[in-house]
TORVO-636695 format. One line per field, with one value per residue (C-alpha): residue in one letter; x, y, z; residue number from 1. Coordinates in steps of 0.02 Angstrom, whole numbers, plus 50000, padded with zeros to 5 digits. Example, Ala and Ser with C-alpha at 12.3 -4.5 7.8 and 13.67 -1.06 7.14 Angstrom:
res: [A|S]
c1: [50615|50684]
c2: [49775|49947]
c3: [50390|50357]
n: [1|2]
END
This chain:
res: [X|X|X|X|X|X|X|X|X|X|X|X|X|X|X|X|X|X|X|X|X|X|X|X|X|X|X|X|X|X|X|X|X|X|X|X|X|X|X|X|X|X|X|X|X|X|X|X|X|X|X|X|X|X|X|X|X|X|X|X|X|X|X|X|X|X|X|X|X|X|X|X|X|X|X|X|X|X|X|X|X|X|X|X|X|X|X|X|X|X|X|X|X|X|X|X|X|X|X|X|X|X|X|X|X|X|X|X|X|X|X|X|X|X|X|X|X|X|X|X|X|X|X|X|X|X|X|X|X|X|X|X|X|X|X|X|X|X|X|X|X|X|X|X|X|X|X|X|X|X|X|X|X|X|X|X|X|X|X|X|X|X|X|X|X|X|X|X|X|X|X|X|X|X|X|X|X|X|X|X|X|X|X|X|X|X|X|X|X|X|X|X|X|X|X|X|X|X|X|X|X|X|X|X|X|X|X|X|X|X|X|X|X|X|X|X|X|X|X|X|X|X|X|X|X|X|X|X|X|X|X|X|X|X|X|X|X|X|X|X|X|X|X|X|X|X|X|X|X|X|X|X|X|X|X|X|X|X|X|X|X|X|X|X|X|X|X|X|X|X|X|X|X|X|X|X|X|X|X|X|X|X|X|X|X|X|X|X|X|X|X|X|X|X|X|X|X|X|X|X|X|X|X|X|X|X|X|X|X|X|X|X|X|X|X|X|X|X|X|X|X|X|X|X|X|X|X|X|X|X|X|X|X|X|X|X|X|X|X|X|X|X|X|X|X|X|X|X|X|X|X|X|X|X|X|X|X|X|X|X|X|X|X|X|X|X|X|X|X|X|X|X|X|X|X|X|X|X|X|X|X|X|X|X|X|X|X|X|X|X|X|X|X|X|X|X|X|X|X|X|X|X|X|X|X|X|X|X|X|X|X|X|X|X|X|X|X|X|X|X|X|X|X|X|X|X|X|X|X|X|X|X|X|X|X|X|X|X|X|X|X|X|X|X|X|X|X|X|X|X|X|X|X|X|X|X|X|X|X|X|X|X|X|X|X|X|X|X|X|X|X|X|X|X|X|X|X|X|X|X|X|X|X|X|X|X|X|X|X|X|X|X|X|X|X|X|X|X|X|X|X|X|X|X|X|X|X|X|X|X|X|X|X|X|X|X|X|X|X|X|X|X|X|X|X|X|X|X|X|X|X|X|X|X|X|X|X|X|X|X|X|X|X|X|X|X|X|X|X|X|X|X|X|X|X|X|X|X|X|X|X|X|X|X|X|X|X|X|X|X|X|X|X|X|X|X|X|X|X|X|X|X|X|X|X|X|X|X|X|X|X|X|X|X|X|X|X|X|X|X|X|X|X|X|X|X|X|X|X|X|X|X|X|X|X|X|X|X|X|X|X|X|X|X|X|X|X|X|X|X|X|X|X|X|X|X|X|X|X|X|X|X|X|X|X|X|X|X|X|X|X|X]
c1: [53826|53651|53588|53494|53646|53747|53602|53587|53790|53791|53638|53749|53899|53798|53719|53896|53975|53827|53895|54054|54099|54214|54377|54375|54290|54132|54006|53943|53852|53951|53867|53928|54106|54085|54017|53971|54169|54307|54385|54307|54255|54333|54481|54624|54474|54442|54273|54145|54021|53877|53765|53861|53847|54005|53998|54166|54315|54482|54644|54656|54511|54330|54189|54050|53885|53748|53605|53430|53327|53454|53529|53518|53422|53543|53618|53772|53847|53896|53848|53993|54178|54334|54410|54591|54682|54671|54492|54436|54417|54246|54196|54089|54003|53829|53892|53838|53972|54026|54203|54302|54461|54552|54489|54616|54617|54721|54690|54560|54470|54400|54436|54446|54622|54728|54774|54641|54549|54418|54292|54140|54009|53826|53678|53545|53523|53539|53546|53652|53533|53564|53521|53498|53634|53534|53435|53610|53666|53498|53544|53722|53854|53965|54101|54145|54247|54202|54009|54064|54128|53939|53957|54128|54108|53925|53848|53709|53607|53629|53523|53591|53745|53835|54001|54100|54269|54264|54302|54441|54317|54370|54435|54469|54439|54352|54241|54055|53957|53777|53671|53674|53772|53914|54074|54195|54363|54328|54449|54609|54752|54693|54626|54696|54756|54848|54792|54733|54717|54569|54549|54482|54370|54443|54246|54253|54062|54177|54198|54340|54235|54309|54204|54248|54192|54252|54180|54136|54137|54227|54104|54107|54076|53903|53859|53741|53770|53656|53696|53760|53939|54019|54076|54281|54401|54576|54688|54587|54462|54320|54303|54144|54172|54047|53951|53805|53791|53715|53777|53692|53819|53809|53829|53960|54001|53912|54007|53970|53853|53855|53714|53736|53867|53900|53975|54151|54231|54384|54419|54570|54605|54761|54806|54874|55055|55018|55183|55224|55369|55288|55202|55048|55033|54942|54801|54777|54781|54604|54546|54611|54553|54365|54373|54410|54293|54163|54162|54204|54138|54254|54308|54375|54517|54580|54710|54805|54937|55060|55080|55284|55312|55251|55253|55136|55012|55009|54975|54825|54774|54792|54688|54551|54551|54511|54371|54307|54349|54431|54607|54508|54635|54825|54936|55052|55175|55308|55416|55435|55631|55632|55655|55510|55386|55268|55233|55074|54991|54851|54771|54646|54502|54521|54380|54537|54667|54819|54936|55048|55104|55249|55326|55299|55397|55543|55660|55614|55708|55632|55687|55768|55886|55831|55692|55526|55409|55443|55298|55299|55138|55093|55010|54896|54861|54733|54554|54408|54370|54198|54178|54242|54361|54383|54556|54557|54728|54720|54882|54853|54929|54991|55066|55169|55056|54991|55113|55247|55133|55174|55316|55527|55516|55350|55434|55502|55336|55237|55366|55358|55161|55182|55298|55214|55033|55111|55217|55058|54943|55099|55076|54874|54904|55005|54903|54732|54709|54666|54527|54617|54571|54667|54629|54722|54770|54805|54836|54741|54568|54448|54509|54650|54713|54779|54979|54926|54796|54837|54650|54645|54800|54790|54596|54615|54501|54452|54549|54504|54689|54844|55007|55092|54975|54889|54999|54887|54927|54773|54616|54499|54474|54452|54272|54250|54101|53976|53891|53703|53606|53735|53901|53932|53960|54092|54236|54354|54444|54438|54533|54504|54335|54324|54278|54377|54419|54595|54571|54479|54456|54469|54449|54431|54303|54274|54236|54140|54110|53983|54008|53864|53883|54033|54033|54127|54151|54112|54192|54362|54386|54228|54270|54375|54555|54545|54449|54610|54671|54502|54530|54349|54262|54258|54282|54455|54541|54621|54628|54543|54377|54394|54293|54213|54172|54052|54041|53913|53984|53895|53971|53916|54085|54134|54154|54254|54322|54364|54510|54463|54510|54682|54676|54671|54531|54612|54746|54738|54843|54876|54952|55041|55097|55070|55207|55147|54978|54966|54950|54822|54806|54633|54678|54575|54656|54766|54951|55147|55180|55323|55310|55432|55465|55566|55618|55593|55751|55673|55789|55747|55750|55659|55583|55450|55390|55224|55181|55040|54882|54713|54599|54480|54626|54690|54882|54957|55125|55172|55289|55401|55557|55555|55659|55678|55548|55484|55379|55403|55330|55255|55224|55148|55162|55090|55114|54965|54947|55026|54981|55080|55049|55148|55170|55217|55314|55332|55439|55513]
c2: [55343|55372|55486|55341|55243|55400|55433|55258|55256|55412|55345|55160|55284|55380|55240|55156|55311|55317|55136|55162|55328|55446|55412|55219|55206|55108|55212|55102|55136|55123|54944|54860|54940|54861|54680|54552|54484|54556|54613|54736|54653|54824|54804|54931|54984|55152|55221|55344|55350|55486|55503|55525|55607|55661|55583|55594|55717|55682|55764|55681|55590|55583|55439|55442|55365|55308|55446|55393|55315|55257|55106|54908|54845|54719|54685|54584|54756|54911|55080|55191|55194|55296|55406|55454|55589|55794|55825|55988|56136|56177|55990|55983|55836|55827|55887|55795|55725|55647|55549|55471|55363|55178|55047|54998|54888|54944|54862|54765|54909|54963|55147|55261|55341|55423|55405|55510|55539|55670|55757|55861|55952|55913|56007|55877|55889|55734|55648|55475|55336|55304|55107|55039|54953|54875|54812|54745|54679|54577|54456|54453|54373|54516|54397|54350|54480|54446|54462|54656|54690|54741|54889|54947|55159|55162|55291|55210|55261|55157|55156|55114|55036|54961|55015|54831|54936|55087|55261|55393|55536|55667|55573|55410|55269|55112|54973|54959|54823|54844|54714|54525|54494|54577|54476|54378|54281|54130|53976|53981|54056|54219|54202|54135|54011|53840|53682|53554|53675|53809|53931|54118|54230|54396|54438|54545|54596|54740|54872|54995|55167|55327|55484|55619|55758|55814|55819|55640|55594|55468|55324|55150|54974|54955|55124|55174|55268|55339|55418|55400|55325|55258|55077|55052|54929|54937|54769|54635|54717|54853|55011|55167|55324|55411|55577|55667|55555|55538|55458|55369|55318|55162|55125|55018|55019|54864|54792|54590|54584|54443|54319|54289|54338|54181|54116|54089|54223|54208|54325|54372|54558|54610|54802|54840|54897|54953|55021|55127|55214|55274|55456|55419|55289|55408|55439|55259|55190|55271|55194|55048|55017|55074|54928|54803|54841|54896|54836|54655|54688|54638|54458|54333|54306|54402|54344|54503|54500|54647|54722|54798|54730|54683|54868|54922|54793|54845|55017|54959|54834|54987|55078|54948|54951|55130|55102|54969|55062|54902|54782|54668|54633|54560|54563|54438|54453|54350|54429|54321|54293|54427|54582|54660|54759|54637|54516|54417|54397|54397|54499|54397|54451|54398|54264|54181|54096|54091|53931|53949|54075|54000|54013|53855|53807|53955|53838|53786|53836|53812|53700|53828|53899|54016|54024|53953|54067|54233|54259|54090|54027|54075|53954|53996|53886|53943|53893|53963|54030|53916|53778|53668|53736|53698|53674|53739|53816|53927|53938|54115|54112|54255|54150|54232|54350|54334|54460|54386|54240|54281|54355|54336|54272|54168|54018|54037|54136|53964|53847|53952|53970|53786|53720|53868|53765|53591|53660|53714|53545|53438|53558|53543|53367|53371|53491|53413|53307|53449|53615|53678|53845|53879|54086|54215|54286|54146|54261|54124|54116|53963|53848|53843|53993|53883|53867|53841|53769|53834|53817|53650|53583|53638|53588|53420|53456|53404|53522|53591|53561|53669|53684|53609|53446|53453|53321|53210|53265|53317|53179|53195|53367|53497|53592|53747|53873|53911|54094|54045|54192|54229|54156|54277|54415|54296|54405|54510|54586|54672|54668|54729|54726|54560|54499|54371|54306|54294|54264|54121|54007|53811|53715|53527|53412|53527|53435|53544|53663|53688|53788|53926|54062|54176|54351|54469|54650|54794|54950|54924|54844|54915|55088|55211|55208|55393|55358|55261|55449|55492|55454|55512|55372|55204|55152|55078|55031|54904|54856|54670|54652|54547|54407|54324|54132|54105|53937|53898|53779|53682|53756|53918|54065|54076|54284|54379|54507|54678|54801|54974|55082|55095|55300|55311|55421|55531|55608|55733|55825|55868|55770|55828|55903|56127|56182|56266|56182|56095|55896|55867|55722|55673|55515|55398|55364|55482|55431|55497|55482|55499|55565|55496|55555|55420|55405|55261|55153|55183|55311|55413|55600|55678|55639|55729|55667|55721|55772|55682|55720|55674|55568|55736|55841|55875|55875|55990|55960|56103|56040|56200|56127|56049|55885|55865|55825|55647|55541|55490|55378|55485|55361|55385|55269|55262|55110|55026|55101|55129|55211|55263|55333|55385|55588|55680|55840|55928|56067|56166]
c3: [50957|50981|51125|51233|51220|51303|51447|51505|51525|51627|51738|51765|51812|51932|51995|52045|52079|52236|52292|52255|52283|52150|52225|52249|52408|52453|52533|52683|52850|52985|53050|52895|52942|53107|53022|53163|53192|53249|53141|53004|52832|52743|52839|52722|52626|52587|52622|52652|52796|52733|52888|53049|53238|53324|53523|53568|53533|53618|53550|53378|53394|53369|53385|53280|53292|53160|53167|53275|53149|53011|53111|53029|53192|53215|53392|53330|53237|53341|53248|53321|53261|53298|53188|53200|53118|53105|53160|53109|53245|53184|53253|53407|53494|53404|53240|53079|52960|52827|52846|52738|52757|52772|52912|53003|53169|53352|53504|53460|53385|53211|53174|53017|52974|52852|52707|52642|52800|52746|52868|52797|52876|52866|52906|52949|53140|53189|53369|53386|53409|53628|53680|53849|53909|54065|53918|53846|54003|54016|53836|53806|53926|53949|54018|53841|53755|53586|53636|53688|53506|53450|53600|53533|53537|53572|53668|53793|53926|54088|54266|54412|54366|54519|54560|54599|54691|54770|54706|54805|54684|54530|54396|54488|54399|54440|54408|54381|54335|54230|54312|54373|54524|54589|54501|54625|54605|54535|54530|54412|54310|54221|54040|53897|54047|54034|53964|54083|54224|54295|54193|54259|54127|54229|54249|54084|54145|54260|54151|54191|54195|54191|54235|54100|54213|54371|54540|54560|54730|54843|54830|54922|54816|54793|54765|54617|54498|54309|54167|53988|53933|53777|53763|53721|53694|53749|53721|53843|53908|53872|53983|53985|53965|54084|54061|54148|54278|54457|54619|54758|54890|54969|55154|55171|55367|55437|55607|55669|55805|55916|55917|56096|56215|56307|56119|56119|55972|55854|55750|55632|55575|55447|55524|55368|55412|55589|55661|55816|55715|55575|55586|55563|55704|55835|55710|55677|55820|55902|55725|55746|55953|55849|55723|55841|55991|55900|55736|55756|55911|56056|56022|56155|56022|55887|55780|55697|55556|55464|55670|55694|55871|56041|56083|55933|55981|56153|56128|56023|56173|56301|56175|56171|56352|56347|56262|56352|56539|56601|56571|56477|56310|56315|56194|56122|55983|55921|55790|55620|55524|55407|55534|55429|55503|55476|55621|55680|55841|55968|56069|56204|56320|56484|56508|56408|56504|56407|56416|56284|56146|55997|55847|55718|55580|55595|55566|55406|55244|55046|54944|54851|54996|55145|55268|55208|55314|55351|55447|55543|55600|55776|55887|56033|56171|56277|56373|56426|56592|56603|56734|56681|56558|56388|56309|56130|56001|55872|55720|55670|55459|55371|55207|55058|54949|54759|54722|54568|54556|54356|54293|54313|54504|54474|54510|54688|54723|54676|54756|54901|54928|54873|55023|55137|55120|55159|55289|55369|55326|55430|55567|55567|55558|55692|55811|55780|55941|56019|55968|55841|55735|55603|55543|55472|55307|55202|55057|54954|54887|54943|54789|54673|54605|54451|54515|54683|54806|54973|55059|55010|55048|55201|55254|55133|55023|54850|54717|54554|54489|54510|54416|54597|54652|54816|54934|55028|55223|55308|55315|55359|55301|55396|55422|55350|55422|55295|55311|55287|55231|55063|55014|54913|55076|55119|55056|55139|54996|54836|54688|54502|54544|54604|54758|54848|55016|55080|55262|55302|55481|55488|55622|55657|55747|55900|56070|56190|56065|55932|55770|55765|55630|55544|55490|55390|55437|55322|55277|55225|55069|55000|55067|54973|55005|55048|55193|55275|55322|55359|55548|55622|55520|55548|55381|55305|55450|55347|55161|55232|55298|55488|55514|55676|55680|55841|55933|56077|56236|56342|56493|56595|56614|56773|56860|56772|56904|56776|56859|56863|56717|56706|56686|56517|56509|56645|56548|56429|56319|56129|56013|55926|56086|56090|56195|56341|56349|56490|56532|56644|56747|56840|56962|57026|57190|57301|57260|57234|57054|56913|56756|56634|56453|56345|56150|56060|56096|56264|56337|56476|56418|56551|56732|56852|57017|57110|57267|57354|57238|57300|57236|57184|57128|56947|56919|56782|56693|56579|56451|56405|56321|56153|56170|55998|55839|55829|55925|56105|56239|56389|56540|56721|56855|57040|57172|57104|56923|56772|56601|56426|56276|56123|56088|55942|55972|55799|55730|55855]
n: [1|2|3|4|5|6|7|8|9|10|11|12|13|14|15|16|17|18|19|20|21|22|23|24|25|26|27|28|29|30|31|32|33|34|35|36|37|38|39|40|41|42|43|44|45|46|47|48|49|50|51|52|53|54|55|56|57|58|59|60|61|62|63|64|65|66|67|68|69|70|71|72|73|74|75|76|77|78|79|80|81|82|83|84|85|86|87|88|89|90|91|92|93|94|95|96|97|98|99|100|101|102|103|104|105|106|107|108|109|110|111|112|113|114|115|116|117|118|119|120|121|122|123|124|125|126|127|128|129|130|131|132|133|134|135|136|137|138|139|140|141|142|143|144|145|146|147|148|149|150|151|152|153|154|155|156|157|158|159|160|161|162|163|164|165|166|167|168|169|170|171|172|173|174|175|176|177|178|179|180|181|182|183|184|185|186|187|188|189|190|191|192|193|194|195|196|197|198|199|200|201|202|203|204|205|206|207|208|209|210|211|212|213|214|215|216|217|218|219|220|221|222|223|224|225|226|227|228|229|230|231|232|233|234|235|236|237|238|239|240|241|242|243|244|245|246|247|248|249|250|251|252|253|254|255|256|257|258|259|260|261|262|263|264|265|266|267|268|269|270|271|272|273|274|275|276|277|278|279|280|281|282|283|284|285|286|287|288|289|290|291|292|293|294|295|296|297|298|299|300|301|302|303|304|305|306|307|308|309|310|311|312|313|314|315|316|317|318|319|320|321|322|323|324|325|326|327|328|329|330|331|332|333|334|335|336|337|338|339|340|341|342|343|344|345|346|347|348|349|350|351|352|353|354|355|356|357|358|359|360|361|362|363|364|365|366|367|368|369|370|371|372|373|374|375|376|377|378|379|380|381|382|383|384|385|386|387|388|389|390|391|392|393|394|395|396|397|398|399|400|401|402|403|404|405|406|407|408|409|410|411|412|413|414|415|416|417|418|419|420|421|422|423|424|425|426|427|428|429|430|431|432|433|434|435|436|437|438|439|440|441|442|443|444|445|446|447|448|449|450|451|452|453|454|455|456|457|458|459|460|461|462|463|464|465|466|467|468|469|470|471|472|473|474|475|476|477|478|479|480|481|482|483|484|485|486|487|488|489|490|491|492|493|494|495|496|497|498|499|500|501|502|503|504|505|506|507|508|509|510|511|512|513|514|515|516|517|518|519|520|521|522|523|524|525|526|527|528|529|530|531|532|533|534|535|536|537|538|539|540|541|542|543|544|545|546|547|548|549|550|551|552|553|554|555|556|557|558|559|560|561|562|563|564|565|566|567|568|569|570|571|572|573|574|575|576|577|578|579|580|581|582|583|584|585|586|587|588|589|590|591|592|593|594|595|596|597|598|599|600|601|602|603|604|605|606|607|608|609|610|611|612|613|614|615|616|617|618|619|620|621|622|623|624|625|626|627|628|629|630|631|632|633|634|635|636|637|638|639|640|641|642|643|644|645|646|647|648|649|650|651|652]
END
């Protein structure tokens, strides 16, 4: 065989030996791994990847990235990939390799994995090529999934990426979005959906971001923050991996202010499980009083939902009133059919006359056997104290929650939300000769939530569609108030990331009364849920965000005559209560008075009477014996006053 036969052999051997590889695998860059689907064009393939940077090491696992420089310019192909298997200990972020091993596909991921998984080191020096992903953000429509498979395990750089739910700090997760505006609820069942009805994308733009290093803070919604992460998938959605990054906290506590004081106010506030009982209570409840007064800023009416009992919402009236140095708030609570903890009510200023506080609908019982509201509406009847008075009712809703919407109860959850919302609409239709409001937590978003349309069966309007029709009850529709400077502030809760607004106010052609503005509190559902035991600062009061709807009359209020102070601020004493410490009582008017210690079934456990104190003197009350551990009611009462308050004796 002659000798140029033999050389140009071995030069076609080495030739396909370089695209080929000795050991049957095709050497390829890690982009044509990747290929523009999504799934990988070498799928079982065996292959080689020559020039690589390590990004990523976790456990068994290691990302690697195509080197600056050496990339196919080609948005539509990511350069990174995961590699699974026994990683070397001499492998270290920002070492260069060479890998070789199977493709396989997990989770709607490409990675690299045994059999023959084969890492080698490389002496190069070379840096992973690092995109923008504001840049990204700016040309492909992140709320497509497969339009996020040209990001999968790329590292990027990122500027002031916008954190959509709040943060409790370390190495809490949560949700960040990389420009455009901030993503919230938008109608219908949750992708893939069902044919023929709304359909919801999930707002795949919200990445799930977890911080890889520690000392993160607790950071509010809306808060900033910079740095580098690496883009992952995991099943249905993508989430960043986030490294040397900086914070800039946003400032999330913004209370209403009134536009003009002579504006009649309604308001409706969920209190988030407020309950005289539980230990917390005497924390909460200065909190609480703080929300209300000053950061929906004292309305006439305030509709409030997940309150125990009358006493739990007078405490938090008394407490209101203490802040305000006068009896202005009542409270009114009727309790619902499931002898939860959970009850709606009202609390009312007094330049409202009450008429009328009831329970609607208790009676009623689901199709499918038992009661069909166990939180029955509550209807206030009330008018103003202007000359002459207006007549106007308010139907305060807390309706059955999202929660089972999908899974083995789904069913009765739908019916029940279903037969909830027309219960309702026959009650508005009903009520409406008269002012009517109707506010609350509807636990439903302002259009069909793909099984159900609650708003809209109950204002009678138009629906998108919904797995149980909307029945024709309520014409013609109700009005809705419209927040002029941005809809998109009209939320008042957050969830995966999403904004969305659960409690809403209705209301139908008002006489005497003229629809002027709404607006949402800020600070809880934007605030970390740490905060809620943070009981100096204002912030998370509540998991819902209150809103005030404002409405000018053509009348003038007549005097309002305030009683004095009811004492409040002239006790004092710890709580929990220091044995030995004294109470010390500062009255405003000379007077014999009793001093009565009950527990809370409202027992009498202990008694002290007074002699005569002056109006200048201060009264002490050493409290020496334990009466037990728990919580208490502490009460003082002259001929013309009277004042309570719940104390916490701990541990003997």
């Amino acid at each position: 065989m002659p000798f140029t036969f033999l050389k140009t052999l071995l030069t076609s051997f080495l030739a396909l030996s370089a695209i080929a590889g000795l050991n049957g695998q095709s050497i390829v860059s890690i982009a044509e791994i990747q290929g523009t689907g999504t799934v990988s064009p070498y799928l079982g393939d065996l292959v080689r990847v020559d020039h690589a940077v390590v990004t990523l090491i976790e456990g068994g696992s290691m990302v690697i990235q195509t080197p600056a420089g050496m990339d196919d310019e080609n948005d539509q192909t990511s350069e990174a990939i995961l590699v699974e298997g026994f990683i070397p200990s001499w492998v270290s972020v920002g070492s260069n390799v060479r890998v070789e091993g199977e493709v396989s596909e997990f989770d709607g991921g490409t990675l690299i994995e045994d059999p023959g998984l084969s890492i080698t080191e490389l002496t190069e020096g070379l840096s992973p090529q690092l995109d923008n992903l504001n840049i990204r953000a700016e040309t492909i429509n992140f709320s497509d999934i497969e339009n996020l498979e040209p990001l999968e395990w790329m590292s990027f750089l990122f500027q002031d990426a916008t954190l959509s739910s709040a943060t409790d700090g370390g190495t809490d997760w949560f949700y960040v979005h990389f420009g455009g505006e901030r993503p919230a609820r938008e109608p219908g069942i949750y992708a893939p959906g069902i044919n023929g009805l709304p359909k919801f994308d999930r707002n795949l733009e919200n990445f799930v971001f977890f911080p890889e290093e520690v000392g993160l803070p607790a950071l509010p919604a809306g808060s900033r923050i910079t740095g580098r992460c690496i883009i992952y998938p995991d099943l249905d959605r993508y989430f960043a991996l986030g490294y040397d990054y900086q914070t800039d906290a946003a400032q999330v506590h913004q209370p209403v202010q009134s536009p003009d004081e002579d504006y009649l106010s309604i308001a409706s506030a969920n209190l988030l499980f407020l309950n005289r009982n539980y230990s917390d209570f005497n924390l909460r409840l200065p909190k609480i009083a703080d929300y209300l007064v000053n950061g929906l800023d004292q309305p006439d009416v305030i509709a409030v939902q997940e309150v125990a009992d009358q006493s739990t919402l007078n405490f938090v009236a008394d407490r209101m009133n203490s802040l305000l140095g006068g009896n202005f708030y009542s409270a009114y609570l009727l309790p619902g059919n499931n002898g939860s903890s959970i009850n709606s009510g009202f609390l009312v200023k007094d330049r409202i006359q009450v008429l009328d506080v009831q329970s609607l609908g208790k009676n009623q019982d689901i199709s499918l056997g038992g009661a069909l509201h166990d939180r029955p509406p509550i209807l206030l009847l009330a008018q103003t104290s202007t000359d002459p008075a207006i007549t106007f009712q308010v139907l305060n809703l807390h309706l059955r929650s999202l929660n089972g919407i999908e899974g083995g109860s789904s069913f009765y959850v739908r019916t029940k939300r279903h037969e909830q919302a027309v219960s309702v609409a026959n009650m508005v239709q009903s009520l409406r000769g008269e002012n009517l409001f109707i506010v609350g937590d509807y636990n439903a978003f302002p259009f069909s939530d793909g099984y159900v349309d609650i708003y809209n069966q109950i204002q009678g309007g138009e629906s998108e569609g919904s797995s149980f029709e909307v029945e024709p009850i309520v014409a013609p529709a109700l009005q809705e108030p419209v927040q002029s400077e941005n809809e998109r502030e009209s939320y008042s809760y957050v969830f995966d990331g999403n904004t969305q607004r659960l409690d809403h106010i209705l209301f139908n052609d008002l006489a005497e009364m003229t629809f002027e503005e709404i607006q949402f509190f800020r600070g809880n559902s934007d605030a970390p849920y740490t905060w809620e035991n943070s009981y100096s600062r204002p912030e998370r009061a509540s998991d819902h965000d209150g809103l005030v709807s404002y409405y000018s009359l053509p009348h003038a209020w007549g005097t309002i005559i305030v009683e004095p102070p009811i004492g409040r601020p002239f006790v004092e004493f710890t709580n929990p209560y220091v044995l030995g410490v004294p109470l010390r009582f500062y009255p405003k008017q000379g007077d014999i008075y009793e001093v009565d210690l009950f527990d809370l079934a409202g027992r009498k456990v202990k008694t002290w009477k007074t002699d005569f104190i002056g109006d200048n003197d201060i009264w002490e009350l050493p409290l020496n014996s334990h009466p037990g551990q728990g919580f208490y009611i502490l009460e003082i009462r002259g001929e013309d006053f009277k004042w309570s308050e719940p104390i916490l004796f701990g541990i003997e």
